[in-house]
Structures are given as structure tokens and as C-alpha cells.
Residue, then its C-alpha position, 0 to 999 in steps of 0.5 A: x716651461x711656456x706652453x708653446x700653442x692653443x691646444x686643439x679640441x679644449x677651448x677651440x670646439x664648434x667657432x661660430x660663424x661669423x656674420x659677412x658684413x662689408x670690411x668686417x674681418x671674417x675669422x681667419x680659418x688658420x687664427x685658432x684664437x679668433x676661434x677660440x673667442x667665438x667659441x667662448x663667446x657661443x657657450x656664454x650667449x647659448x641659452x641652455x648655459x644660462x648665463x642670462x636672466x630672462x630680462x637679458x641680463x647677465x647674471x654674476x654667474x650661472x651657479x646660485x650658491x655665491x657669496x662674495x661681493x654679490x652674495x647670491x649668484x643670480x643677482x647682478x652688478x653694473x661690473x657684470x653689465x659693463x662687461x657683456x658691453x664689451x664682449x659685444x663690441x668684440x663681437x663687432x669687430x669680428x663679425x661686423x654685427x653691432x647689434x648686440x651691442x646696441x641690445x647691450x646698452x638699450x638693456x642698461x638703459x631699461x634695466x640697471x640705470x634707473x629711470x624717472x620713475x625710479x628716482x621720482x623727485x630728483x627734480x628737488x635736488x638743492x646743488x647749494x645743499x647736497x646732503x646731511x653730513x653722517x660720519x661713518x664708523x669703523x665697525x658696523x656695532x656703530x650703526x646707525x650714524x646719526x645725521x648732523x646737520x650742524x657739519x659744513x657741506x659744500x656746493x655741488x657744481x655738477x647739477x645745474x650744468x648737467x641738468x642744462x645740458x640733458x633737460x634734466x635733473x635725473x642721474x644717468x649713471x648704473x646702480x651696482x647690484x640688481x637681484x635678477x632672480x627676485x630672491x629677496x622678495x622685494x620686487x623693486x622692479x625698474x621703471x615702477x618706482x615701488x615694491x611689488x613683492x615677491x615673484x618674477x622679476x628683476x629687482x633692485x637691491x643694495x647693501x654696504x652700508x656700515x663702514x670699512x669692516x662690514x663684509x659681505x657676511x655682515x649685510x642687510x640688504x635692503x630695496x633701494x626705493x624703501x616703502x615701509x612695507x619689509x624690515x621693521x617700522x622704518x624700513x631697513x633706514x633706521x639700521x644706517x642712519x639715525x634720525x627724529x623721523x624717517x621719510x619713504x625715499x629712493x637710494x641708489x649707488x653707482x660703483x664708477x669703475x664699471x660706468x668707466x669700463x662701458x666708456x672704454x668698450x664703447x670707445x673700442x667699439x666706435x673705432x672698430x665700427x668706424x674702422x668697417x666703415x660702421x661708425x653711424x651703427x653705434x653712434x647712438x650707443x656712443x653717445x649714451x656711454x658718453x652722457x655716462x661719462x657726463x655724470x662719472x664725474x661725480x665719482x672725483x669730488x668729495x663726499x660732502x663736497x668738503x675742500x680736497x686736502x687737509x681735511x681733518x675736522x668734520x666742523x672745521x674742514x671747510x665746506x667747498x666752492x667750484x672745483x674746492x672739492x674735486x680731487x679728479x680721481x675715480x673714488x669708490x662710488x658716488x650715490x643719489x637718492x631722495x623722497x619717495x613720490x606721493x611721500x610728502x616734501x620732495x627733496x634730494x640728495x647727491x653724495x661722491x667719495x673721497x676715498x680712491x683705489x689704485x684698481x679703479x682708475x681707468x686712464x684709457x677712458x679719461x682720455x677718450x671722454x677728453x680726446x675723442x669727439x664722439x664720446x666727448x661729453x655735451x656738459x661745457x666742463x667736461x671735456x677739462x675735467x677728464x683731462x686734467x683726470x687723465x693726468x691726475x690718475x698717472x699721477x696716483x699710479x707713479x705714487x703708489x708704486x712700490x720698488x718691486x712695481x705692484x701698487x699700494x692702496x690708494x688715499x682718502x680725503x675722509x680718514x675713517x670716513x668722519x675727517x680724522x686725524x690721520x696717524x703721525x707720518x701719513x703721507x700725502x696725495x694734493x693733501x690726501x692721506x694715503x691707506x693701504x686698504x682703502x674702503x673695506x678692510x675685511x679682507x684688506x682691500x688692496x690685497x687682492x692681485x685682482x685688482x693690480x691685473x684690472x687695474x693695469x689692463x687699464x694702464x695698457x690699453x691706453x699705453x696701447x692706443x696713446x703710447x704715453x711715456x709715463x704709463x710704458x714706464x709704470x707698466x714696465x716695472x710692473x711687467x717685470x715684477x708680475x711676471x716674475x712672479x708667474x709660472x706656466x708648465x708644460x702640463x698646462x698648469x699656471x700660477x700667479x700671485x693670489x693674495x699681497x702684503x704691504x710693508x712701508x709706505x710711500x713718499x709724500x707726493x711732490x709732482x715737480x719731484x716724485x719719489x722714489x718710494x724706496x721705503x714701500x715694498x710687496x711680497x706676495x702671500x699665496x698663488x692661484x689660477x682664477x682664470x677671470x684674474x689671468x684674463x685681466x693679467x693676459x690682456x695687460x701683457x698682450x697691449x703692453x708687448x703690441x706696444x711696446x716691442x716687449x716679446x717676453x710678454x708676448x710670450x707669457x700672454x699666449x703661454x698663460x692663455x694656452x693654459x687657461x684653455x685647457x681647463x675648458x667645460x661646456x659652459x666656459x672656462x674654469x678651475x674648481x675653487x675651495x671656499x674656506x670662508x663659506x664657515x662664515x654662513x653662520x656668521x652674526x649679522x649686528x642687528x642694534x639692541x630693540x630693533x626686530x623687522x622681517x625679511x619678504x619671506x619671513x624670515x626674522x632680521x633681530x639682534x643674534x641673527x646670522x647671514x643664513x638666518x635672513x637668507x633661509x632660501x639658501x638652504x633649498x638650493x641644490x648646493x646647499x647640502x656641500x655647505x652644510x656638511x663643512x658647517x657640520x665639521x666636514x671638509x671645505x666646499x669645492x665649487x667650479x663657478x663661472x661668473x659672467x665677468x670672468x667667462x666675459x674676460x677670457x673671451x675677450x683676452x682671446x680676442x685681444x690677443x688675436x687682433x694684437x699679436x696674431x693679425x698684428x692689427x690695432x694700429x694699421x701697420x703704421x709704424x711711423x711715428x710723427x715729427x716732433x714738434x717746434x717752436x714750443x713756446x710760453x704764451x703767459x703766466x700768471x701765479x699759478x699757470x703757465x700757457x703754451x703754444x707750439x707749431x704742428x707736427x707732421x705725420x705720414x696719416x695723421x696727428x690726433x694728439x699731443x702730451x704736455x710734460x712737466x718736469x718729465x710728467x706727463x701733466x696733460x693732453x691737447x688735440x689743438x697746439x695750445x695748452x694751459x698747466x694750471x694749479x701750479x706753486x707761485x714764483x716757481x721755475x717748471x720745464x716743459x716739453x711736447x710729445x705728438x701722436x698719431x692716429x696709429x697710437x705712435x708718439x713722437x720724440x720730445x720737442x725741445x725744452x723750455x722754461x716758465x716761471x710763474x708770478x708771484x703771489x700775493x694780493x694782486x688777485x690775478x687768478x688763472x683764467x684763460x680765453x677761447x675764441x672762435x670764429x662765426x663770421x664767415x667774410x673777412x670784408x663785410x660790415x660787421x665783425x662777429x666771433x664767439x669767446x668763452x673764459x675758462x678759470x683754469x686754478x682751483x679757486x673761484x674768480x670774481x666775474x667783475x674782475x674780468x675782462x677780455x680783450x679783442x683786438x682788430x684794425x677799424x680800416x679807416x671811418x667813423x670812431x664811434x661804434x656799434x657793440x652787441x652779445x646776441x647770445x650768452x649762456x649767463x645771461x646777455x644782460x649780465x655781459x658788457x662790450x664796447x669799443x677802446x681805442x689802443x694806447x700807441x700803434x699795435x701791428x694788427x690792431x688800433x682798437x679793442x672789443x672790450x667784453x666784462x661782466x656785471x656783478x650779476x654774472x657771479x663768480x666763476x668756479x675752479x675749472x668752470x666755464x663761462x659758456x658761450x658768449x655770441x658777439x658783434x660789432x659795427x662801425x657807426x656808418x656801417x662800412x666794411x672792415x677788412x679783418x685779413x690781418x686782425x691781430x686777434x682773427x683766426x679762421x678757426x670755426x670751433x673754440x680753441x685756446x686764443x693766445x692773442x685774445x688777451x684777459x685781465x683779472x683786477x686790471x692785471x694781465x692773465x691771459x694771452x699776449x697784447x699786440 
């Protein structure tokens, strides 16, 4: 039975009051949920709780004794920190109060996102040489990894951008864990660039260093700026990686999951600001949240940036160019480091990930960095990038969908992290061998139901706030499977599906035919009531029945709710755990043969030493004695936690649920979906692009958007009515139709098909480019013609620059044939641009001449997906009379860059881009 209402007296005790503000929403006195969000949101921020350290951190959880992924409660992750952003922004909407949130980012940007100081010598970093290839190994027993630098790595095409755009050579991104409480000892305190030992305060640490089977009970943390001054006579470096020598140096690691969720808070937050009128009180943090989403992307390319696909040597698997490396999903992490300041010889490094999971994709912020301008990012490759993200994530998520609906693992571009061979069959993803348990396998990474609830409350809020067709339809079938395997009482118990097994394997993927993976199936294991997990799985339903209609789960997110409630305490929301695994205390920690050090406290690190040997500080907490007595022969531990992340979560999951399916806001009541748009038609092809344009939609408040589908999948988004699908087979038929979106998240019926074949292959050396124009001369009858072109390569190779030229064509109106050509500006050098003026072969409707624009050898070649920057252009006639631009076959009236149909490209002489006159 559903539990049929939010009982009284359990989560809803003493609401705070929220704050008056102009059309901000004061909670409403008969909405128990809005109450029952200010209450959960009120124990969290009491002090007397103690959910935060004295930074104003938030710690993993108020309780100390806590070992999982952090293994120590008062230490912190970026997830936790992500996390509080978004109750903060859930306040806002609320209460009109914006200024935790605000307080909620200054934090970060103090705390967890290391500062100069804390990376010193970024400045060194080498984009040509990013890092020394070591291969990871299976068991930590193979540490240290020896380096290797006879391995081919490729060429970061991140870092100059980045650096151009935000004046520096400093990443912008969260480190993962942070002991808040300083209970190492380290005293790795942000802004200091050094350790200063044990005492308050917090510091940075990391751990995680020795392949897919080293648990958290197997781990030797380390500061991230290693001195030499704690472990053995190198530092904990010579634990990790084998060297001749060992240099100081500072490390971090970013988990890209919890940078993608501060975006998706920081969208919600904009548009509920904006919605009250308050936009401007969070455009700086905005903006902060999309300069994150700048350097994110380092989580889409490569390790090594070696080519994405068929990478199966370590030596033969060819170092990248450009876009070669990136596969555009969000891999497990990304990390940066380099030499310590005053250490001698500055140097850098930045290494990506080639290995993917299913649970940390985040399509609702691959769309907002891509679609939203205020969390569009300054770096001129960027916005495509998240876009062709956004399709390239629904992709993976359609792959690894089981028959029952769950989702499998996930793929990498490093099999074992060294380039092995994958096993005979492994199917593939663009090249990328699928693994069932990618990244860690002890426990198996995607066996856990976590990560299918956060995953999709993901997939929802961007079905949610997009209605896009390919995400309602994995969403659907994983509605019906989960909720299938859920069961709600009356007496207010509940349970959902705890741990997964896998069997078979999904079909290689094939984006003009997906699969049906009728061979890939889930069962599920065991149950459980984590209440951080019901949140997750409760705000998944609450978007998906919002959006879709769907009153089951509608249902079934209030009857989980309720229930979740019931297990109220004075500090949140929580179910006692049993904590079998805590018998791993005793586990041994691989230490090589020969090698001893001490941790600050003391404590020995040599081979024989357990988890709670290097840890002795665990046996004075108040806890401790539970843990004894089962290591002692008694029963297994029992322990009410409350972890910030899931305390943060059923706030949140309340709050949701109220402004969704109680207030029935989020879209405004519109209701209305736009027209359908017409006149879809192909502009140009070329061997591995096809270029489209269609006309306007119409909508009752406004169109923001359109989707682009291929063969029925979705293949990307467009705020303009111009879009390019590159990386496409040569000589291949592909059908194609358009979708538009409103402001309120409705989505139009599909325009009418058509179809486009590309070129074919071979050696004519077209390459995929296309052009984007915009216009800078405000009079259409002055003396001078002024416009602003940019050449994009949309395929995945590099493009030749001195291959290229770009037409634009425009009527001289009479008077001299001689003309003047200038680049006042352009982001490769003026020097490196050539122009002139061409007379047109035969009469053209709107143009007798052409502005001719190339480029030298010295402008370089053009990386996959790279951008040319900006080229800034004029011209005259040679007596300096007016034109008259009106009817310019080129002319639009557009002052922001668009795709330009009508201003053609030629690659080697061969046309590949737009359409002449």
C-alpha cells in the first residue's frame, strides 16, 4: 500500500520562516512539503547539528567514525560542497534570499578550489607534453607504476584556449576530499601552498592511487602538496610512481560529477532568481559555475590524450591532435599537478580519463553550459563541445540500457588502464571497450542502485526542463523497472533495490541503428531503505511525472516521501545501517617490500600495517568501542549516520516535489507547445557533415530551442535555425528531422523529413568546416562594408588552414573595379589572414563580387571542433563611394555570430561550406 499523506509532527516540526522579498514565494501555510524542506533545511544549517566545520564547510557527515569513500566522516568531498550549492539555491527560491548561495561559492572558491598558491607553477604547463605516460595495474601489489616516457602522449588543446580566456594558466576546478578536521595531521591548508603540520584547520588530502581493486581500506592518503616532510624519504610519491628521482610537487584531482552538479544548481538557481525578478543577485556566482564548466571539460578527453578509439597498445596507440582525444563524455576524473614553488625546474602536468560511467553523466548541464547564455562559457569551443556532449552522453545512456531498463556500466579508452587488449567480443562505444565495472571493482562499481537514482534524477531534470524525446524514452522504461521493483507500506516502510548483478553484454553501438540489447539483462540482489538514495530516486520521479503526465509515479515520489519522513531525528532524516565491512579495519594496507615512513601522528606506514595501524586516531573516537567488539567476535556495528549529501537530498527531494506536483510550477502553466517547424532543409554536405537550416517556430511565450534528430536520435541542440551534424560515415544516406522548445520545457511535434547523403571519401581533402558571420556595420548604405567571420572545423581531424578559403559575396553598385581589403582584428594573428576582392564568374542574384579571406601557412592547422576565433573585416571601394548592402547575398542583419549558409568555404578548392549565389 502507498502511504497516502506527509504525517504531521515527523518531518514537518517548527518551518522556518521564510524571508519577505518581492515575488519571492513565501511558503504557503496548507503546502506541508515547502514545510517540510525549511525544516530539514533548518536542523542541517543549526549549528548545534553540526553539519559544518568551522570554515563553513560542510562536512561528509555530522558522525566521525565513517568509512566509505572518504574514510573519515569530518573529511569533505567536492560532492558534499556541490551539494549544499544546491540547497542554497532551493532556498532562494523559496525565500528570495540568494545569499547563501552566494556564501556557498565565495566558500568554494577559498576553500576547495585550489588557489595560485596552491598550484604555484601551473604556469610551466607544456599543452604539447602534458604528462609522462604510467600504466596502472590491476592490484595495488603492482605499485609503484614505473613512468615511461618512451609511451606517445598527445597534445592538450584546452590549455592555451583556457589560459586566453581567463589570463591564466590556473585550473578552476574542486579537488575531491579535504580533511576538514585536520586529522591527519597534514595541515595542507588552502591558500598556503604548504604543510603546516598538525592543528586546526582545514586540509587538503588525496588517496586513490593503485588501480581498479584498491578499496577505500587499502589507501594511503597523502597531502596534495608533498613536502617531504611526512611518510618516508620521498614523500608517499614513491608509493604511486617509480622514478630515478623524486621532485616536491603539488597534485590535485577533480571528481567531474560534482563540478557538473554545481552547474545544474547554478542553472536552477538563475532561473529561479530570474524568475523573482533577482537575476543580477546571482550573476556572479553564475558565472563562476560556468568558468567551471570551461575547464570540465577536461573530464571528455583521454588520459594521455591518446586517439579515442581502438586504443589497445600503449606504444602503438597514437598520441592525439585537436579533438583525436576526446571522447565527450564526463570520465571519472581529471587531475593536474606540477612542481613544488622554490623546488627548482617548474614544470606541470594535466592528465583526463578515458574511463566513463553510466551514473556520472549530467545532460541537464551539458545543456545549460551549451544553451543558456549566462552559463555559456568565455572559451571560443565551448559552447560546441557541451553540445555535441549533450548528445553524445543520451547516446551512452540508450547503449547501456538493459531489456529490463537499469543501466550497465559504462566503457573505457584505457582496458586495465595500460591500452590492453580487451577480451574477444567486447563490444564498443565510437571504439570504446564496454565494462561492466568501470574504475573500481572492489565493490563492483555499477552495482550499486546509487548510481542508477543519481544518474537518472539527472536524465529527468533535463527531460524536465527540455522535454526531449530520446531522454522520456530511456527515463520511461527505467520508471517502469524501478518502479517495479519498489514497495511502499502503510506502516511507513519502504524499500527499493539495494545492490545489481549484470549478465550479458550490450550490442556494439551503431548511432544510425542502436540495438536493442536484448542480450543485456539486471536482477537485483538485495533491498534497502538509504534514504540519500530515495531522495535521488524521488526527485527522478517527481521531474519525470511533472513532465510527463505519468500519475503512477507521481504517486510513488509522494508515497516514498512520506515514508522517508517518518524516520525523522533532531538532526534530519535517517534509517539505522549495519556496517558488516567495518571487520575490514584490520585489513592490510600493501606497503612494497623496503619501504617504511610515518604518518604526522606517528604512526608507522611498513609493509604488514593495517587501515587502523596508519589511523590510530580511530581508536579515541566515542565510537570506536561498537567497532571493537565485532572485531572482537561480536555482532556487526549499527550506526544512524547522517551524511551531508543525503540530509541535502531529502531537503531538496521535498522541495522539488512541492514547487512540481504541489504548486505545479516549474513551466509557468504553459502548456502550449510551439509549432512545428518548416522548410527543413539541407544547406551542404560534405564527406562527413550535413549542414541544415529551417524557418522559425511560432509559440504562445517563446521558442528557446530546437533538437536536431538523426535517424530518430536525438544528434544535438540549436538556439539559432542552422545546425551542422559532423562526424558522419562518408557517402551515407541519413534522415533528419526538427523538434522545437519553448520557454515553458514544451516541445513541439517533429517538422517534416528530409534527407542528406554525404560526399564521398577519398582524397579530395574537403574536410568539414563551416562558417559563422556576423554583422558590425550598423548602415547598409555607407562606404565601407564591415562583418565578422569565424571558421569552425566541425569533423574530428585536423584542417590544413592554407587549404581554406571563405567567400563573401556582395553587389559593388557601380564605380571603380579596384578595391580596398583590411583584418583590423583577428584571434590568429592579422598577419596570418589574407583578403581581397574577386570579381564573380557570370551574373549572381545579390552579388557580382566576393571578399576572398584565406590564410598563411603561419596561421597553422585547425584542430577537430576548434575554432578559428574571430576575424574582424572591411572593405572599400578605391573612390571611397557608398554600396548599397540591402540585397548582398551574403548580408544578414544578425550582430551575434550564427552559422552563415550563404557565406560559402572551400577546402583545397573543393566547396565545404554553404551555398553559392
Amino acid at each position: 500500500m502507498l502511504a497516502m499523506g506527509l504525517v504531521p509532527g515527523t518531518a514537518v516540526a517548527e518551518p522556518a520562516t521564510p524571508a519577505a522579498a518581492g515575488g519571492a514565494r513565501a511558503a504557503a501555510a496548507d503546502d506541508p512539503y515547502t514545510q517540510a524542506f525549511l525544516t530539514q533545511y533548518g536542523k542541517i544549517k543549526a549549528a548545534a547539528n553540526g553539519y559544518f566545520s568551522p570554515e563553513g564547510l560542510p562536512y561528509h557527515s555530522v558522525e566521525t567514525l565513517m568509512v566509505e569513500a572518504p574514510d573519515h566522516g569530518h573529511e569533505t568531498t567536492s560532492e558534499a560542497v556541490s551539494f549544499w550549492m544546491w540547497l542554497e539555491a532551493a532556498y532562494g527560491r523559496v525565500t528570495g534570499d540568494w545569499d547563501p548561495f552566494n556564501a556557498a561559492w565565495a566558500a568554494a572558491e577559498k576553500t576547495i578550489i585550489p588557489q595560485h598558491a596552491d598550484q604555484p607553477t601551473s604556469d610551466s604547463y607544456n599543452p604539447g607534453a602534458p604528462a609522462t605516460y604510467a600504466p596502472e595495474h590491476p592490484l595495488p601489489n603492482g605499485y609503484p607504476s614505473a613512468l615511461d616516457g618512451t609511451v606517445p602522449v598527445g597534445t592538450d588543446p584546452l590549455a592555451t584556449e583556457l589560459a586566453s580566456s581567463y589570463g591564466t594558466m590556473d585550473v578552476y576546478g574542486m579537488h575531491w576530499l579535504m580533511d576538514l578536521d585536520n586529522v591527519y595531521g597534514y595541515g595542507n591548508k588552502p591558500g598556503t601552498g604548504g604543510e603546516s603540520g598538525p592543528g586546526a584547520g582545514a586540509s587538503y588530502i588525496n588517496s586513490y592511487q593503485r588501480g581498479a581493486q584498491e578499496s577505500v581500506w587499502e589507501t594511503v592518503p597523502q597531502p596534495t602538496t608533498d613536502l617531504f616532510k611526512y611518510g618516508g624519504p620521498n614523500g608517499y610519491l614513491d608509493l604511486f610512481v617509480g622514478d630515478a628521482s623524486y621532485a616536491k610537487q603539488w597534485k590535485y584531482t577533480n571528481a567531474p560529477d560534482a563540478d557538473a552538479r554545481a552547474v545544474q544548481a547554478a542553472y536552477w538557481a538563475f532561473r529561479w532568481a530570474s524568475d523573482q525578478g533577482k537575476g543580477s543577485e546571482v550573476a556572479a556566482s553564475v558565472a563562476k559555475a560556468a568558468k567551471m564548466g570551461d575547464y570540465l571539460r577536461y573530464a571528455m578527453f583521454d588520459k594521455y590524450f591518446k586517439r579515442i578509439g581502438d586504443c589497445t597498445d600503449p606504444g602503438s596507440c597514437p598520441a592525439a591532435s585537436g579533438r583525436d582525444s576526446q571522447h565527450y563524455l564526463l570520465s571519472w576524473y581529471y587531475a593536474w599537478g606540477g612542481a613544488a614553488a622554490g623546488s627548482g625546474g617548474g614544470w606541470a602536468w594535466r592528465i583526463g580519463d578515458g574511463a566513463s560511467h553510466q551514473g556520472y553523466q549530467n545532460p541537464l548541464s551539458a545543456w545549460a553550459l551549451s544553451n543558456v547564455p549566462a552559463l555559456t562559457p568565455k572559451s571560443a569551443t565551448a559552447r560546441g563541445d557541451w553540445s555535441k556532449s549533450l548528445t553524445r552522453q543520451l547516446e551512452f545512456l540508450t547503449w547501456l540500457q538493459s531489456s529490463e531498463g537499469a543501466f550497465a556500466g559504462g566503457c573505457t579508452n584505457s582496458w586495465d588502464g595500460a591500452y590492453g587488449k580487451p577480451p574477444a567480443g567486447t563490444p564498443t562505444f565510437y571504439g570504446m571497450a564496454y565494462d561492466w565495472q568501470p574504475v573500481y571493482h572492489d565493490p563492483p562499481s555499477n552495482n550499486w542502485f546509487g548510481f542508477q537514482a543519481w544518474g537518472m534524477e539527472r536524465v529527468a531534470a533535463y527531460y524536465y526542463v527540455t522535454g526531449n524525446a530520446s531522454a522520456r524514452a530511456v527515463l520511461a522504461k527505467w520508471v517502469a523497472w524501478a518502479s517495479g521493483e519498489t514497495t511502499v507500506g502503510a506502516d511507513g516502510t519502504f524499500r527499493f533495490p539495494s545492490t545489481l548483478s549484470w549478465t550479458g553484454q550490450p550490442d556494439t553501438w551503431n548511432a544510425a541503428s542502436p540495438g536493442d540489447n536484448a542480450g543485456l539483462h539486471v536482477s537485483v540482489v538485495d533491498y534497502a531503505n538509504d534514504v540519500g538514495v530515495g531522495a535521488a530516486y524521488v526527485k527522478t520521479l517527481t521531474y519525470y511525472a511533472a513532465k510527463s503526465g505519468d500519475e503512477d509515479a507521481a504517486a510513488l515520489a509522494k508515497a516514498l516521501l512520506d515514508a522517508m519522513a517518518l524516520n525523522t531525528t533532531d538532526k534530519g532524516i535517517s534509517v539505522p545501517e549495519t556496517r558488516k565491512d567495518y571487520n575490514r579495519f584490520n585489513d592490510e594496507v600493501y606497503i612494497p617490500a623496503g619501504w617504511s615512513g610515518t604518518m604526522p601522528n606517528g604512526d608507522t606506514v611498513e609493509p604488514g600495517a593495517t587501515f587502523v595501524d596508519i589511523r590510530s586516531w580511530y581508536k579515541d573516537d566515542p565510537d570506536w568501542p561498537k567497532v571493537q567488539a565485532y572485531l572482537d567476535g561480536g555482532a556487526a556495528p549499527s550506526f544512524t549516520y547522517h551524511r551531508f549529501w543525503a540530509q541535502a537530498a531529502l531537503a531538496l527531494a521535498f522541495a522539488i516535489y512541492a514547487e512540481l506536483l504541489v504548486e505545479g510550477g516549474g513551466t509557468g502553466g504553459d502548456t502550449e507547445p510551439p509549432t512545428a517547424p518548416a522548410g527543413l532543409t539541407v544547406t551542404a554536405t560534405t564527406s562527413s557533415s550535413v549542414s541544415l537550416s529551417w524557418s522559425a517556430a511560432t509559440d504562445n511565450v517563446a521558442v528557446t530551442g530546437y533538437d536536431v534528430y538523426r535517424n530518430g536520435v536525438l544528434a544535438g541542440n540549436a538556439t539559432t535555425r542552422t545546425f551542422t551534424d559532423a562526424d558522419l560515415a562518408a557517402a551515407t544516406g541519413y534522415s533528419y528531422t526538427v523538434a522545437a522548445r519553448d520557454a515553458g520545457g514544451n516541445t513541439s511535434a517533429l517538422s517534416a523529413a528530409v534527407t542528406a547523403t554525404t560526399k564521398s571519401g577519398g582524397s579530395s581533402g574537403t574536410g568539414a568546416v563551416k562558417v559563422q558571420y556576423k554583422n558590425t556595420d550598423s548602415s547598409a548604405t555607407d562606404n565601407q562594408i564591415r562583418l565578422g567571420l569565424q571558421v569552425l572545423n566541425t569533423g574530428g581531424a585536423p584542417v590544413d588552414l592554407s587549404t581554406v578559403t571563405v567567400r563573401y559575396w556582395f553587389s559593388s553598385d557601380g564605380g571603380p573595379n579596384t578595391f580596398g581589403t583590411y583584418c583590423d582584428y583577428a584571434a590568429l594573428g592579422s598577419a596570418n589572414i589574407t583578403h581581397k576582392v574577386v570579381a564573380a564568374a557570370g551574373p549572381k542574384t545579390g552579388a557580382d563580387r566576393y571578399l576572398e579571406v584565406g590564410f598563411t601557412g603561419g596561421a597553422g592547422t585547425l584542430a577537430g571542433g576548434a575554432s578559428t576565433g574571430e576575424l574582424q573585416l572591411r572593405l572599400n571601394k578605391s573612390d571611397w563611394s557608398n554600396f548599397n548592402e540591402s540585397d548582398d547575398y551574403s548580408r544578414s542583419t544578425g550582430t551575434v555570430y550564427g552559422d552563415a549558409s550563404k557565406v560559402t568555404a572551400y577546402v583545397g578548392g573543393a566547396l565545404a561550406w554553404g551555398i553559392e549565389p
